[in-house]
C-alpha positions as a printed NumPy array, in Angstrom:
array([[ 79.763,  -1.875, 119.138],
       [ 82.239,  -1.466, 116.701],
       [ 81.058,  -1.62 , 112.893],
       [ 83.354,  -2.585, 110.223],
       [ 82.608,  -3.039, 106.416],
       [ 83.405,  -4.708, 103.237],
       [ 82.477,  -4.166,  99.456],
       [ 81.983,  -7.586,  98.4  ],
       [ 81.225,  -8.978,  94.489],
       [ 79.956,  -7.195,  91.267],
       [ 76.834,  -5.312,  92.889],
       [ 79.441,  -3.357,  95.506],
       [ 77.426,  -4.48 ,  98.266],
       [ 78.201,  -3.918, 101.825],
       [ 78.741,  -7.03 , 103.938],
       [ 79.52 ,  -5.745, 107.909],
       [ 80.965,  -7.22 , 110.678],
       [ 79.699,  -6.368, 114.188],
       [ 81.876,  -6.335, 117.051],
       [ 82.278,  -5.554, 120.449],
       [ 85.12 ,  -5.526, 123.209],
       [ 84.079,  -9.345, 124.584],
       [ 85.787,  -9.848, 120.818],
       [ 82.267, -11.76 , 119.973],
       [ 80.931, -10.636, 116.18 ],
       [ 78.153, -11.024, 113.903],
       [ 78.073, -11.2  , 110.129],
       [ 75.36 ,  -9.277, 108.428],
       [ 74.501, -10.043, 104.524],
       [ 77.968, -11.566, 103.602],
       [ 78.676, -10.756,  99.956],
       [ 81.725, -12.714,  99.864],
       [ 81.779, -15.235,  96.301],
       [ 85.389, -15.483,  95.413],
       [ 88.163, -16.712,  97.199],
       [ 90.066, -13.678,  97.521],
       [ 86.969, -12.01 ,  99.062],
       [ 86.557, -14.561, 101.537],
       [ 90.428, -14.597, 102.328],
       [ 89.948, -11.106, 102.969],
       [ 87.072, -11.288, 105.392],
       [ 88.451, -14.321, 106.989],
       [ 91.962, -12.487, 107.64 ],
       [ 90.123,  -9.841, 109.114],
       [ 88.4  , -11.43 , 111.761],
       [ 91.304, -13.486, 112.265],
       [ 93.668, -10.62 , 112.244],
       [ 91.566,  -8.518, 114.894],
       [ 91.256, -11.998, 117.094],
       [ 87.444, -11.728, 116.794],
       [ 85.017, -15.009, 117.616],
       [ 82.075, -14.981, 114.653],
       [ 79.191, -16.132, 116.82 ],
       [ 76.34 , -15.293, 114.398],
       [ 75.304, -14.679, 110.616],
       [ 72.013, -12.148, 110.06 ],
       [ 70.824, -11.278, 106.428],
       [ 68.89 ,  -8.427, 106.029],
       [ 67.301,  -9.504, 103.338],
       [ 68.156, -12.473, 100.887],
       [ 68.614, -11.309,  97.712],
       [ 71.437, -13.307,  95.602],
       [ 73.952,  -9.888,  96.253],
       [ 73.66 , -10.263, 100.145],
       [ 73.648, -14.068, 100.435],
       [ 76.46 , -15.148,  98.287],
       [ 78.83 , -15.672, 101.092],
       [ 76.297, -17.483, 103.838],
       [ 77.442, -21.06 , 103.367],
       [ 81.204, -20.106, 103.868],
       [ 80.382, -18.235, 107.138],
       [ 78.246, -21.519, 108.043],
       [ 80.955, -23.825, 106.883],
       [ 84.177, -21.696, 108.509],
       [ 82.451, -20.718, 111.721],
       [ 79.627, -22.978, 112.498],
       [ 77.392, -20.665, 113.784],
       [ 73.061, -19.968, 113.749],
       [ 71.977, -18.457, 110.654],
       [ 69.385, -16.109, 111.331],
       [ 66.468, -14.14 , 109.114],
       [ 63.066, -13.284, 108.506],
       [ 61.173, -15.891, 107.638],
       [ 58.959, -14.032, 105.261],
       [ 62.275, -13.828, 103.105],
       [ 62.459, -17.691, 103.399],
       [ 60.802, -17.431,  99.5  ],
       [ 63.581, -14.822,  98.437],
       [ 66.972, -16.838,  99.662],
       [ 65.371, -20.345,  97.962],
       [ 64.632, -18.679,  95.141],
       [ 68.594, -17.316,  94.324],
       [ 70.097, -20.855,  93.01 ],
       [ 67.256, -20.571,  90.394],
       [ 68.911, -17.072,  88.481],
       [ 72.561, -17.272,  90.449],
       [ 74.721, -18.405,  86.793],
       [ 72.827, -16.581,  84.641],
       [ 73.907, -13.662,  87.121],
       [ 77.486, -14.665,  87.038],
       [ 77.739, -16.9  ,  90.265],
       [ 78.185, -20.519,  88.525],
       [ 79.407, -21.434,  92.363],
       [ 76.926, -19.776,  94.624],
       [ 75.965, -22.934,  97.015],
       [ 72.455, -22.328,  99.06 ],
       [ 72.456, -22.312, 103.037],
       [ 69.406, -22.922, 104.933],
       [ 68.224, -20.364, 108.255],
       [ 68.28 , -22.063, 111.431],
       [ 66.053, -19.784, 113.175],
       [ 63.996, -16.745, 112.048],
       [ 64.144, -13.113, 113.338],
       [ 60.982, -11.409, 114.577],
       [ 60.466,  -7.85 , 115.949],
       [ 59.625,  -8.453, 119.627],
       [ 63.005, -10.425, 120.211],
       [ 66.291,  -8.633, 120.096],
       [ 69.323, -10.023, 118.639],
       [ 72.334, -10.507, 121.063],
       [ 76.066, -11.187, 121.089],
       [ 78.759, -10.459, 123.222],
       [ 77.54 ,  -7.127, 125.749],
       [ 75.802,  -5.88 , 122.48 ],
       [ 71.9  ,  -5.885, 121.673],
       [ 70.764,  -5.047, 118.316],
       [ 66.692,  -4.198, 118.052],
       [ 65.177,  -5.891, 114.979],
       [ 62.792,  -3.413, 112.933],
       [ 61.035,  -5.278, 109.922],
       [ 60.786,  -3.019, 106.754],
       [ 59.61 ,  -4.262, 103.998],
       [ 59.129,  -3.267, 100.409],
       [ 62.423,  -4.263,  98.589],
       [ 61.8  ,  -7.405,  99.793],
       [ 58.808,  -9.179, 101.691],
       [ 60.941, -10.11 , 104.868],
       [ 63.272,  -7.324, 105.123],
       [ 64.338,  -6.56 , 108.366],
       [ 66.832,  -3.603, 110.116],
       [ 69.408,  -4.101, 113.112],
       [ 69.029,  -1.153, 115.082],
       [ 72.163,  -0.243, 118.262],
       [ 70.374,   1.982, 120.074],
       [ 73.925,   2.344, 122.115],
       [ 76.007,   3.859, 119.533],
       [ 73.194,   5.107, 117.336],
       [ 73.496,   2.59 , 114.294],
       [ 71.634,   1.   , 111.817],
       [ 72.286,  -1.812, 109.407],
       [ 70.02 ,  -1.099, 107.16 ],
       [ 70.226,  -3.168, 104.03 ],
       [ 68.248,  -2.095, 101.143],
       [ 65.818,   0.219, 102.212],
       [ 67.058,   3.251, 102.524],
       [ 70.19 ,   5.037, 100.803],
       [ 71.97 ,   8.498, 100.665],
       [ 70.345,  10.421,  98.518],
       [ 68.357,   7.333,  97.408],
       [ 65.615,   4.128,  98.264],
       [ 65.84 ,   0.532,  97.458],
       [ 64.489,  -0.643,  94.663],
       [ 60.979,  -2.369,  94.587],
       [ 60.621,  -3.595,  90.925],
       [ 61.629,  -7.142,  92.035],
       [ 59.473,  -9.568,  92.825],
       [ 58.21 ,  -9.428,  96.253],
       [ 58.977,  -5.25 ,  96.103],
       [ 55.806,  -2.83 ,  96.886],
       [ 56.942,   0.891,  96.856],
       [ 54.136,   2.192,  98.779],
       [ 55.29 ,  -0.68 , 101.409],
       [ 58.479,   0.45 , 101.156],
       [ 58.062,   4.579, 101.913],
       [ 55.96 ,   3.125, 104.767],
       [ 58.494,   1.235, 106.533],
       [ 61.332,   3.977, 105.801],
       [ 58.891,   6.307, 107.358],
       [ 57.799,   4.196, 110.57 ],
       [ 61.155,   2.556, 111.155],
       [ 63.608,   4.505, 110.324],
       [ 62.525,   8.24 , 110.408],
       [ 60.891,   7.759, 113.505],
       [ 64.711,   7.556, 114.418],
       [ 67.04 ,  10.858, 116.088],
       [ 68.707,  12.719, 113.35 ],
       [ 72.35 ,  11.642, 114.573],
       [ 71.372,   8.015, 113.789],
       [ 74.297,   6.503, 111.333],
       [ 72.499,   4.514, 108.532],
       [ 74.744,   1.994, 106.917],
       [ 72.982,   0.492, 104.011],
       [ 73.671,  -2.511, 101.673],
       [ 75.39 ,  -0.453,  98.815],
       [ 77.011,   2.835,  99.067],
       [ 78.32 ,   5.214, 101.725],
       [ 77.005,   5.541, 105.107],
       [ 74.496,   8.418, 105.752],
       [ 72.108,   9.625, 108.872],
       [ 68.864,   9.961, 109.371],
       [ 68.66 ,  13.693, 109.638],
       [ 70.353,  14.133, 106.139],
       [ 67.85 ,  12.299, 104.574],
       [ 64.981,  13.493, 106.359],
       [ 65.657,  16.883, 105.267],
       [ 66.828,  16.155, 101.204],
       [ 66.085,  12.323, 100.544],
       [ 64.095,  13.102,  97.075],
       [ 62.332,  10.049,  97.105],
       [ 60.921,  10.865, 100.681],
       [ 59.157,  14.555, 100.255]])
């Protein structure tokens, strides 16, 4: 499986496509809002002759969602998450223009992800590990495979997501880090929401918020 990533609208966030050589891909937390952002995903896949089969959030704060109904709308394809997030994504049209996204327009999940069924496309299997604390249905994609996480907003380099929105619980949160993500091999790659990528070693050994 083949990860490759985008920084998508005024939080930086990550949005990732997931590939593999059938060509298949999934979108995970598309943070696409303005045209030129989706032009630029949409040359990519196009560009690399990749077939979107499937969009995942993470989690469905307004930063991670912004670009599901365009992946719906260009690709018709299942929209997947947790549904204890199913609060968080109908919540965003409520606050999206007073955060600056006049245009944001709401998609509905056509399925939910739980733990005890893996996610699959193309020859690729992703485990789903739910984690939350940032947010009440938060949910990982693990490739066991090629040793990758998607990892959303839970944990960061150097750095945790934060938990002072509603729905967040820190002590929830240090508990999922620490039974879903540290119980992990060091060489794991974490690629989270905002940021650079890090492993699970490096912050095992100096994440501050994790001593």
């Amino acid at each position: 499986m083949t990860v490759s990533g985008f920084t998508f609208n005024a939080f930086s966030e990550n949005t990732y496509l997931l590939h593999d050589g059938t060509g298949q891909c999934a979108v995970v937390d598309p943070g696409c809002y303005s045209r030129q952002e989706q032009n630029a995903l949409q040359e990519f896949i196009k560009t690399h002759g990749l077939q979107v089969v499937l969009l995942l959030n993470t989690h469905c704060h307004i930063d991670h969602v912004l670009g599901n109904q365009f992946i719906i709308d260009t690709y018709q394809v299942p929209f997947l998450i947790h549904e204890a997030d199913l609060g968080t994504l109908r919540a965003v049209p409520t606050y999206a223009a007073p955060y600056g996204f006049p245009q944001y327009t709401p998609a509905e999940p056509t399925g939910f992800l739980t733990p005890d069924a893996p996610v699959r496309f193309g020859d690729t299997e992703l485990a789903v590990r739910f984690t939350p604390g940032h947010a009440p249905g938060h949910v990982i994609f693990y490739h066991e495979p090629t040793k990758v996480v998607i990892g959303g907003d839970v944990l960061f380099r150097q750095s945790i997501g934060r938990t002072d929105l509603p729905g967040g619980d820190h002590a929830t949160l240090i508990r999922s880090i620490r039974t879903q993500l540290l119980t992990l091999p060091d060489d794991v790659t974490v690629y989270p929401g905002h940021g650079t990528a890090t492993t699970i070693g490096a912050e095992r050994i100096s994440n501050p918020f994790l001593r």
